[in-house]
C-alpha positions as CSV (number, residue, x, y, z in Angstrom):
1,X,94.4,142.7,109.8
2,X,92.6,139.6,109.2
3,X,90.9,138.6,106.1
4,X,87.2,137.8,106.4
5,X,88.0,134.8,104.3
6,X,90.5,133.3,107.0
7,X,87.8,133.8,109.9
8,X,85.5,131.8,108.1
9,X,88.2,129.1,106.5
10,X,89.1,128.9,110.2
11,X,85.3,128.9,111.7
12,X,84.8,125.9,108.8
13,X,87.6,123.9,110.2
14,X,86.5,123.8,113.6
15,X,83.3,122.7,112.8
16,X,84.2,120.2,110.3
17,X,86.8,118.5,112.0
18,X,85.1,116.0,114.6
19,X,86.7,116.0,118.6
20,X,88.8,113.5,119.4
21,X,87.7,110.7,121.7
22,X,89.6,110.3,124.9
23,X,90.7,106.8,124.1
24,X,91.8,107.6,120.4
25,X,95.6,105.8,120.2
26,X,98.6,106.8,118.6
27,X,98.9,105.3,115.7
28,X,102.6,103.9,114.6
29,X,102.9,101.4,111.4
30,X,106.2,99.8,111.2
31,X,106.9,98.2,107.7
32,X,109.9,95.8,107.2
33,X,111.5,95.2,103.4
34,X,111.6,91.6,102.1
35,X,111.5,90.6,106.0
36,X,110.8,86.7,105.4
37,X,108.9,84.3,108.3
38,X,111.6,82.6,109.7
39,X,113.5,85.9,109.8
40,X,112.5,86.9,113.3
41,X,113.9,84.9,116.6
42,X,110.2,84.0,117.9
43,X,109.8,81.7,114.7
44,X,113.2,80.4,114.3
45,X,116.7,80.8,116.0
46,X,118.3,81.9,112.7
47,X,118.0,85.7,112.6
48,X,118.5,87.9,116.4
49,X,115.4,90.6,117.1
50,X,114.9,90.9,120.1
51,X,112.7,94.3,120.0
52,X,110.8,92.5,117.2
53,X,110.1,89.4,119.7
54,X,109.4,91.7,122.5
55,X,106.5,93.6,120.5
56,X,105.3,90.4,119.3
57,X,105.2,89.1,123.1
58,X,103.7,91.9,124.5
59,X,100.9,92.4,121.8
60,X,98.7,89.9,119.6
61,X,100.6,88.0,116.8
62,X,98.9,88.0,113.7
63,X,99.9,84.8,112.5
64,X,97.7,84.5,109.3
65,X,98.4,87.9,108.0
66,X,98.7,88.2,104.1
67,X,100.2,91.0,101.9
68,X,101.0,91.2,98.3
69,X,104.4,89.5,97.1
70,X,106.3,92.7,96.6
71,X,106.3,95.6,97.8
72,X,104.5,98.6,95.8
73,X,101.1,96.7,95.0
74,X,101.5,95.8,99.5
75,X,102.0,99.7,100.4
76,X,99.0,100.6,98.2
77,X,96.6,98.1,99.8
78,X,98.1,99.0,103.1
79,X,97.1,102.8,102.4
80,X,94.3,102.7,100.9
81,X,92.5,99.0,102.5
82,X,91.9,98.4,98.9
83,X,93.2,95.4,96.6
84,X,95.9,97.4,94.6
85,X,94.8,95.1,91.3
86,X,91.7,97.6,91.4
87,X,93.7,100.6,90.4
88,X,96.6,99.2,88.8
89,X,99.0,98.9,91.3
90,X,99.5,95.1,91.5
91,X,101.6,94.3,88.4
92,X,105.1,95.9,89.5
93,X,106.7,98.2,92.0
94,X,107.2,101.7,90.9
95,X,110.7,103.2,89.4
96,X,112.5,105.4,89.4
97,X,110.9,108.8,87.9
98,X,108.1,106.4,86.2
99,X,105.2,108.6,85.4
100,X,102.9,106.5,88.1
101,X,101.6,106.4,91.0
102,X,99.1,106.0,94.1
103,X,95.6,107.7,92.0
104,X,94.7,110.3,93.7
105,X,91.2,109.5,94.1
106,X,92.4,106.9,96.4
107,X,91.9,108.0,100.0
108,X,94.7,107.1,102.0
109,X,95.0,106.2,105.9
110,X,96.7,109.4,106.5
111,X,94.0,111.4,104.6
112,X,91.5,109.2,107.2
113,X,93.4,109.9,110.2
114,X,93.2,113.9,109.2
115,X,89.6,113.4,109.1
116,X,89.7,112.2,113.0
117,X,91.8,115.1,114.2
118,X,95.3,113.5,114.1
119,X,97.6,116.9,113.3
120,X,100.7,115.2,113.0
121,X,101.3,112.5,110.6
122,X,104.8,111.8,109.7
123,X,106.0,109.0,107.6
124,X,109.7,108.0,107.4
125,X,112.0,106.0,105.4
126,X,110.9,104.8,101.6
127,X,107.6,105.9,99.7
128,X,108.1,104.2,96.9
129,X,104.3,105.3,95.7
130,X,105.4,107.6,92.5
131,X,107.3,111.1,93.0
132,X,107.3,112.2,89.3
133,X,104.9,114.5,90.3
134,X,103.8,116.8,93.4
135,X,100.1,114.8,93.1
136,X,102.1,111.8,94.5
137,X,104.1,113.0,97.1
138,X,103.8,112.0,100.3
139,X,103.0,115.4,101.6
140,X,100.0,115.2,98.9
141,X,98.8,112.5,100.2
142,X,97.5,113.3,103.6
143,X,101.0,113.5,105.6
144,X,102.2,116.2,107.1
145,X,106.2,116.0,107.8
146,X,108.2,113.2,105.3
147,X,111.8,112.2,105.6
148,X,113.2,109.6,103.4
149,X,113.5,108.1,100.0
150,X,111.5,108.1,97.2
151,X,113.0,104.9,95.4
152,X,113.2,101.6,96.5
153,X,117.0,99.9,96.9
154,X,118.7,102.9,98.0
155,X,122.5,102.3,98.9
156,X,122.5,102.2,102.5
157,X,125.5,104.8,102.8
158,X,125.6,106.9,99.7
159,X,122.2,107.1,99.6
160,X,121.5,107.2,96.3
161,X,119.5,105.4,93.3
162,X,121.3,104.9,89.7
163,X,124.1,107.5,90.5
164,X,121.3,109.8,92.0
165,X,121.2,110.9,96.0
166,X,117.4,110.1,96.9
167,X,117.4,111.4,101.1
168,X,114.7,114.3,101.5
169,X,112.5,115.9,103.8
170,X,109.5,117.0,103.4
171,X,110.0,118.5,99.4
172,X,113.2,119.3,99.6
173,X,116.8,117.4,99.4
174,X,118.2,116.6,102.3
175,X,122.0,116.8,103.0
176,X,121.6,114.3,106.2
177,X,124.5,111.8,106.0
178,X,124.4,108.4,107.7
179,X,123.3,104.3,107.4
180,X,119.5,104.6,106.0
181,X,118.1,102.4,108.2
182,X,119.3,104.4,111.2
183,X,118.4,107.6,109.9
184,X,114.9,106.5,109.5
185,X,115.0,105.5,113.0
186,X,116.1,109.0,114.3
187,X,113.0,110.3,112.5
188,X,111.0,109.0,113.2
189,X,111.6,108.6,117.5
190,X,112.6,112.8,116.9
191,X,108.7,112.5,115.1
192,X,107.2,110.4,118.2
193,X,109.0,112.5,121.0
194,X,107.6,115.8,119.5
195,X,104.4,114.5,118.2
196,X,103.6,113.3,122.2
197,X,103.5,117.0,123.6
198,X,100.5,117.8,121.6
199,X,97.1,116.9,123.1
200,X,95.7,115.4,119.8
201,X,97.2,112.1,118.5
202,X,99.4,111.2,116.0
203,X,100.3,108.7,112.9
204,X,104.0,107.7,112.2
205,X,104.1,105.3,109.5
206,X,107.9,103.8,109.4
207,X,108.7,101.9,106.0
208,X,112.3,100.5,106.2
209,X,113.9,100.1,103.2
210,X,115.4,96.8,105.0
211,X,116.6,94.2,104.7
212,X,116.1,94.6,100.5
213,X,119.0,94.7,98.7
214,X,121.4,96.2,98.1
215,X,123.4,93.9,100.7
216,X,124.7,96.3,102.6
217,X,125.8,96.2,106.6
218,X,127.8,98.4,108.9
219,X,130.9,96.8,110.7
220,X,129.8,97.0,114.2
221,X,126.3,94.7,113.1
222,X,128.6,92.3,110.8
223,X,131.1,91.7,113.9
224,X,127.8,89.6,115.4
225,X,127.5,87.3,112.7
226,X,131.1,87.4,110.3
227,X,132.8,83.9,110.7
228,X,135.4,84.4,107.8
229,X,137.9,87.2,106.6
230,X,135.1,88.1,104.0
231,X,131.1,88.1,105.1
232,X,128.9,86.3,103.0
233,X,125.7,87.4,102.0
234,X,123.5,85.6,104.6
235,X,125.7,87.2,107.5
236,X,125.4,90.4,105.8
237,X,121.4,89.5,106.1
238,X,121.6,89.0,109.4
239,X,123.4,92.1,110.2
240,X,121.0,94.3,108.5
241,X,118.1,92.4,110.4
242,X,120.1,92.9,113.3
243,X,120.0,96.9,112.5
244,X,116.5,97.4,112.0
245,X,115.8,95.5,114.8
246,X,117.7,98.1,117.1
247,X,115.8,100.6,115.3
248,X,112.2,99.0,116.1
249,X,113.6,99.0,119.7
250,X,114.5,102.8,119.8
251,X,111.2,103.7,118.2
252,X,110.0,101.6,121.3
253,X,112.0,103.6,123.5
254,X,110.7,106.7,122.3
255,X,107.1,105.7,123.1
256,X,108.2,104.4,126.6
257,X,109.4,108.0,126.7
258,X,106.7,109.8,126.0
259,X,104.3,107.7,128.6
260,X,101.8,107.3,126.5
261,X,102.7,103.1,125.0
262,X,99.3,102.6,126.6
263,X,97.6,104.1,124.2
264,X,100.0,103.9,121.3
265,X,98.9,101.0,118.3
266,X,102.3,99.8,117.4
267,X,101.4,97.5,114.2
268,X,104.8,95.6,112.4
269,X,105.0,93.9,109.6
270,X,106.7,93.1,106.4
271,X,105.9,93.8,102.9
272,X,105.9,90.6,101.2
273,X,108.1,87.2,101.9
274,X,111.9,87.3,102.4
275,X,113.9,86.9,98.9
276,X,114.3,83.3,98.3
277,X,117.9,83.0,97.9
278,X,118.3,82.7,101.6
279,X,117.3,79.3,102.1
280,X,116.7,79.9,105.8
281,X,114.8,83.0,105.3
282,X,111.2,81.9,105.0
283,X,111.2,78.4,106.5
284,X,108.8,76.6,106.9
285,X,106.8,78.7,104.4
286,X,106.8,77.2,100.8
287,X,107.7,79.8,97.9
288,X,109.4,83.1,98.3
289,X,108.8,86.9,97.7
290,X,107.7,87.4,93.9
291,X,105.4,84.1,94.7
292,X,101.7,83.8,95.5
293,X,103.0,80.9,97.6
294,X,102.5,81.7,101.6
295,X,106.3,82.2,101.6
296,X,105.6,85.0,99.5
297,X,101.9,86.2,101.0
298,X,102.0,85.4,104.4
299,X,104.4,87.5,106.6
300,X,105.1,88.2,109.7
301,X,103.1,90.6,111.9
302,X,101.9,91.3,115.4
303,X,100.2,94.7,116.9
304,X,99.9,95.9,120.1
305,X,97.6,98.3,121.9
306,X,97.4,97.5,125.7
307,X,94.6,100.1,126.2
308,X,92.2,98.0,124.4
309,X,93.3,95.3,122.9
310,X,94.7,92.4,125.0
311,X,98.3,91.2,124.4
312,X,100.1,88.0,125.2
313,X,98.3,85.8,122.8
314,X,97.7,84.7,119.2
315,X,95.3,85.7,116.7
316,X,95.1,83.0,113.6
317,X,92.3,84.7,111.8
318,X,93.0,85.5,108.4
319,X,93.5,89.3,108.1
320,X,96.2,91.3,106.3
321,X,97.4,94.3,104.4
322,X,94.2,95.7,103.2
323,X,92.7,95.5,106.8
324,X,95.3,97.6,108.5
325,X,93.2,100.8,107.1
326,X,89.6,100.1,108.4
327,X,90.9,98.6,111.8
328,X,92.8,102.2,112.7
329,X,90.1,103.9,112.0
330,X,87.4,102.5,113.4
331,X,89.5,102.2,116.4
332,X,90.2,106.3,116.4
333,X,86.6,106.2,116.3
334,X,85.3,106.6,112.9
335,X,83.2,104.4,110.5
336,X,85.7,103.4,108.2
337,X,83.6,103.6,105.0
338,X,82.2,107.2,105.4
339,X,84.4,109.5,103.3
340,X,84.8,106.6,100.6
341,X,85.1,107.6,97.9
342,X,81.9,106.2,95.1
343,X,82.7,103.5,93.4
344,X,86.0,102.7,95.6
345,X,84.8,100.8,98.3
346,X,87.2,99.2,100.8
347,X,88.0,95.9,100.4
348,X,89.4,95.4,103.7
349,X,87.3,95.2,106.5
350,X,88.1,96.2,111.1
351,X,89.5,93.8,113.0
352,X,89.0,96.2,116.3
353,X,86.3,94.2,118.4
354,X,88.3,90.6,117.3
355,X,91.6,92.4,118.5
356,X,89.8,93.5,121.4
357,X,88.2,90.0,122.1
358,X,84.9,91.5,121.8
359,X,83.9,89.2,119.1
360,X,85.0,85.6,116.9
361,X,83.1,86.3,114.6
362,X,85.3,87.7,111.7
363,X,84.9,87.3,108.5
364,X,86.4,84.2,106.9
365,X,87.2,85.4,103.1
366,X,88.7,84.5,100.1
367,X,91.9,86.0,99.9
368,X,93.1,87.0,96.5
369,X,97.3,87.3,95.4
370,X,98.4,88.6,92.3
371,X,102.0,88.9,91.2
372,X,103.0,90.1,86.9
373,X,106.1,91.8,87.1
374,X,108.2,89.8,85.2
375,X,105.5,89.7,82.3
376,X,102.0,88.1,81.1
377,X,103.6,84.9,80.5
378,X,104.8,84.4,84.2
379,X,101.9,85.8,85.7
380,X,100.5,84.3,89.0
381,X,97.5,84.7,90.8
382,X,96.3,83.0,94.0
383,X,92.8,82.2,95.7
384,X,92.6,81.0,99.4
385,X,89.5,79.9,101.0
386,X,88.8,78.2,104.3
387,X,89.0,75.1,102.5
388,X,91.5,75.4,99.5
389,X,94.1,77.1,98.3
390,X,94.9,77.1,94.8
391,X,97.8,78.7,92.6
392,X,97.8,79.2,88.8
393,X,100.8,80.5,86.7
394,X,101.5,81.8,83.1
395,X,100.2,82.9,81.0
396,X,98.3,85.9,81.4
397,X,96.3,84.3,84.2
398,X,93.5,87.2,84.1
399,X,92.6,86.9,80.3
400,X,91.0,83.3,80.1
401,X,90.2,79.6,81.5
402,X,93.0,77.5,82.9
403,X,94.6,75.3,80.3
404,X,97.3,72.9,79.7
405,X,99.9,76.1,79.3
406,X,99.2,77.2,82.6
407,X,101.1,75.8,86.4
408,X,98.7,75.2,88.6
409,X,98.5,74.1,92.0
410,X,95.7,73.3,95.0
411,X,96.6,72.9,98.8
412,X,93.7,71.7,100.8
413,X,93.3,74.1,103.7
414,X,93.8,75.0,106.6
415,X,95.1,71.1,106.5
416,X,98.3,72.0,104.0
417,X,99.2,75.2,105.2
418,X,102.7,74.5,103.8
419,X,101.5,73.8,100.4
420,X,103.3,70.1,100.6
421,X,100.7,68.1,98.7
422,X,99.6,69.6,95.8
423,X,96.2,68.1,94.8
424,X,95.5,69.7,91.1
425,X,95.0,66.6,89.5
426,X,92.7,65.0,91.7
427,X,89.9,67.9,92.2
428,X,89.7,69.2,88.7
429,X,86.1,70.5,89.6
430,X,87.5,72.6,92.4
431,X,90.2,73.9,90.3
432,X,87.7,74.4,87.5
433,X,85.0,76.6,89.7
């Protein structure tokens, strides 16, 4: 027998949840780790993606698209289309079993896609958004299937974090064996193949963990690259590019497979800049990850969505991390600030009709960048505007006026894009307002 209460929990769900437009798209979010901007082939014939540089020729490349310089603080603003300085996510990524993590009065994009009717909304590969308690999970925070790792800087085979195995699904421990980086690519084409017999859409959000460290390659991806009996770390680089490359192109596959890449929004990115020790890694970008420098900020990322949005070209707008949110959903059809929540308004704003060459009239903003991981005194915080870019360091940039203490740097833009000329000294009025 069933309880009148089901009937009407059942009646209230049908109502409430809106249809779905024909023309809603899949939704599928690839996030790279510590992927620099001369780490893909189309900027630079130093690293080998091929599946990357096909996505990125079939789509729109996004080629003034900004994130934070690490990689917490990004997926937060990602998620939520808010600056993750305005709920204190911004200083530092998230370890492990800190007692931390996304607030949950923070809607995410997966809590907005539920809204529109998307039943399946996987994510796969590493969280890194607080797991010391159930409030944080993924599952908890509008996903419905999870398979991956917690913790950032996994080892690639063990699996594990400080001595500890970190590989689930859903809540429980997993006991899958295998290279991470290919295991999140199983998922998450396993995820798309399944998802794609349902009528409704679906959302599969795919954070690799690489190429962060730890430096870790299997032999078959290290034969490409490995000149000497021993591999150094840049051909190790390479090889785990060279992996996660392979598994953007299977996750392409799987869409192919389904027929429906039409109408699928494949988005890739990175998180921040590419670790600076690499020399090669972010060229010609000045600065690094950990840096409000564009070598840090300004990342590589393209999107494609053939239904609607037309590919084969180049977008230079300035858009980024924070935008990702309200451009989905207004594109599965909803107004992306109803359901804010009061007093958390979205920072980000849609990029849907300039995508769809509907409009060129996009906002040009002031882009904020905030980095304090290492401490007050080595703080750094970055404003870009149409004209000028300027970057102040240490310390404890938020607290008071610039002084002699402090590093500070202005690029005129969109002139200096490669912050070569720093011009501090001769506008101290700019600097000063």
């Amino acid at each position: 027998m069933i309880h009148s209460k089901t009937i009407t929990l059942f009646i209230f769900l049908t109502l409430t949840v809106p249809a779905i437009g024909a023309d809603s798209p899949n939704v599928v979010v690839i996030l790279a780790d510590d992927l620099g901007w001369g780490a893909v082939s189309y900027h630079q014939k130093w690293a080998d993606t091929p599946n990357i540089d096909r996505l990125a020729s079939e789509g729109i490349q996004l080629d003034h698209f900004y994130v934070a310089p690490m990689c917490s603080p990004t997926r937060a603003g990602l998620l939520t289309g808010r600056y993750p300085i305005r709920f204190g996510l911004a200083r530092a990524v998230i370890p492990p079993q800190r007692n931390f993590g996304l607030p949950v009065e923070e809607r995410t994009l997966a809590d907005g896609l539920a809204a529109a009717g998307y039943r399946h909304r996987g994510i796969f590969g590493k969280w890194h958004l607080g797991h010391h308690h159930v409030k944080w999970h993924p599952l908890s925070r509008g996903f419905t299937h999870f398979e991956g790792h917690y913790n950032g800087a996994i080892d690639y085979f063990s699996l594990e974090r400080e001595g500890e195995r970190d590989w689930h699904e859903n809540y429980e421990p997993s006991d899958k064996s295998g290279y991470s980086t290919e295991l999140i690519a199983d998922a998450a084409s396993e995820f798309i193949r399944n998802s794609a017999t349902d009528e409704a859409p679906y959302f599969c959000y795919v954070p690799f963990n690489s190429p962060h460290s730890p430096f870790q390659a299997k032999p078959k991806d290290l034969a490409r690259y490995q000149k000497g009996k021993k591999p150094t770390q840049e051909e190790i680089l390479l090889a785990m590019i060279h992996s996660m490359d392979r598994g953007v192109g299977q996750i392409l596959k799987a869409i192919d497979d389904t027929g429906e890449a039409d109408n699928t929004q494949v988005w890739f990115l990175s998180d921040n800049g590419g670790v600076g020790k690499f020399k090669r890694n972010n060229v010609p970008l000045n600065g690094s990850k950990l840096t409000t420098f564009e070598g840090g900020v300004r990342v590589v990322a393209c999107v494609r969505w053939p239904r609607r949005w037309k590919g084969r070209r180049v977008v230079s707008n300035t858009m980024g991390y924070i935008d990702v949110l309200p451009t989905v959903l207004k594109s599965a059809g909803l107004n992306p600030n109803e359901g804010v929540v009061p007093g958390r308004p979205l920072d980000g704003v849609s990029a849907d009709a300039l995508l769809a060459g509907e409009t060129d009239d996009f906002p040009e903003r002031e882009w904020y960048s905030y980095h304090g991981q290492s401490g007050a005194e080595k703080e750094t915080i970055a404003i870009r505007t149409s004209q000028w870019k300027l970057v102040v360091m240490g310390p404890d940039v938020r607290q008071g006026p610039i002084t002699a203490a402090h590093q500070v740097h202005l690029y005129r833009m969109p002139d200096d894009a490669l912050e070569q000329t720093n011009l501090a000294e001769d506008y101290p009025k700019v600097v000063a307002n």
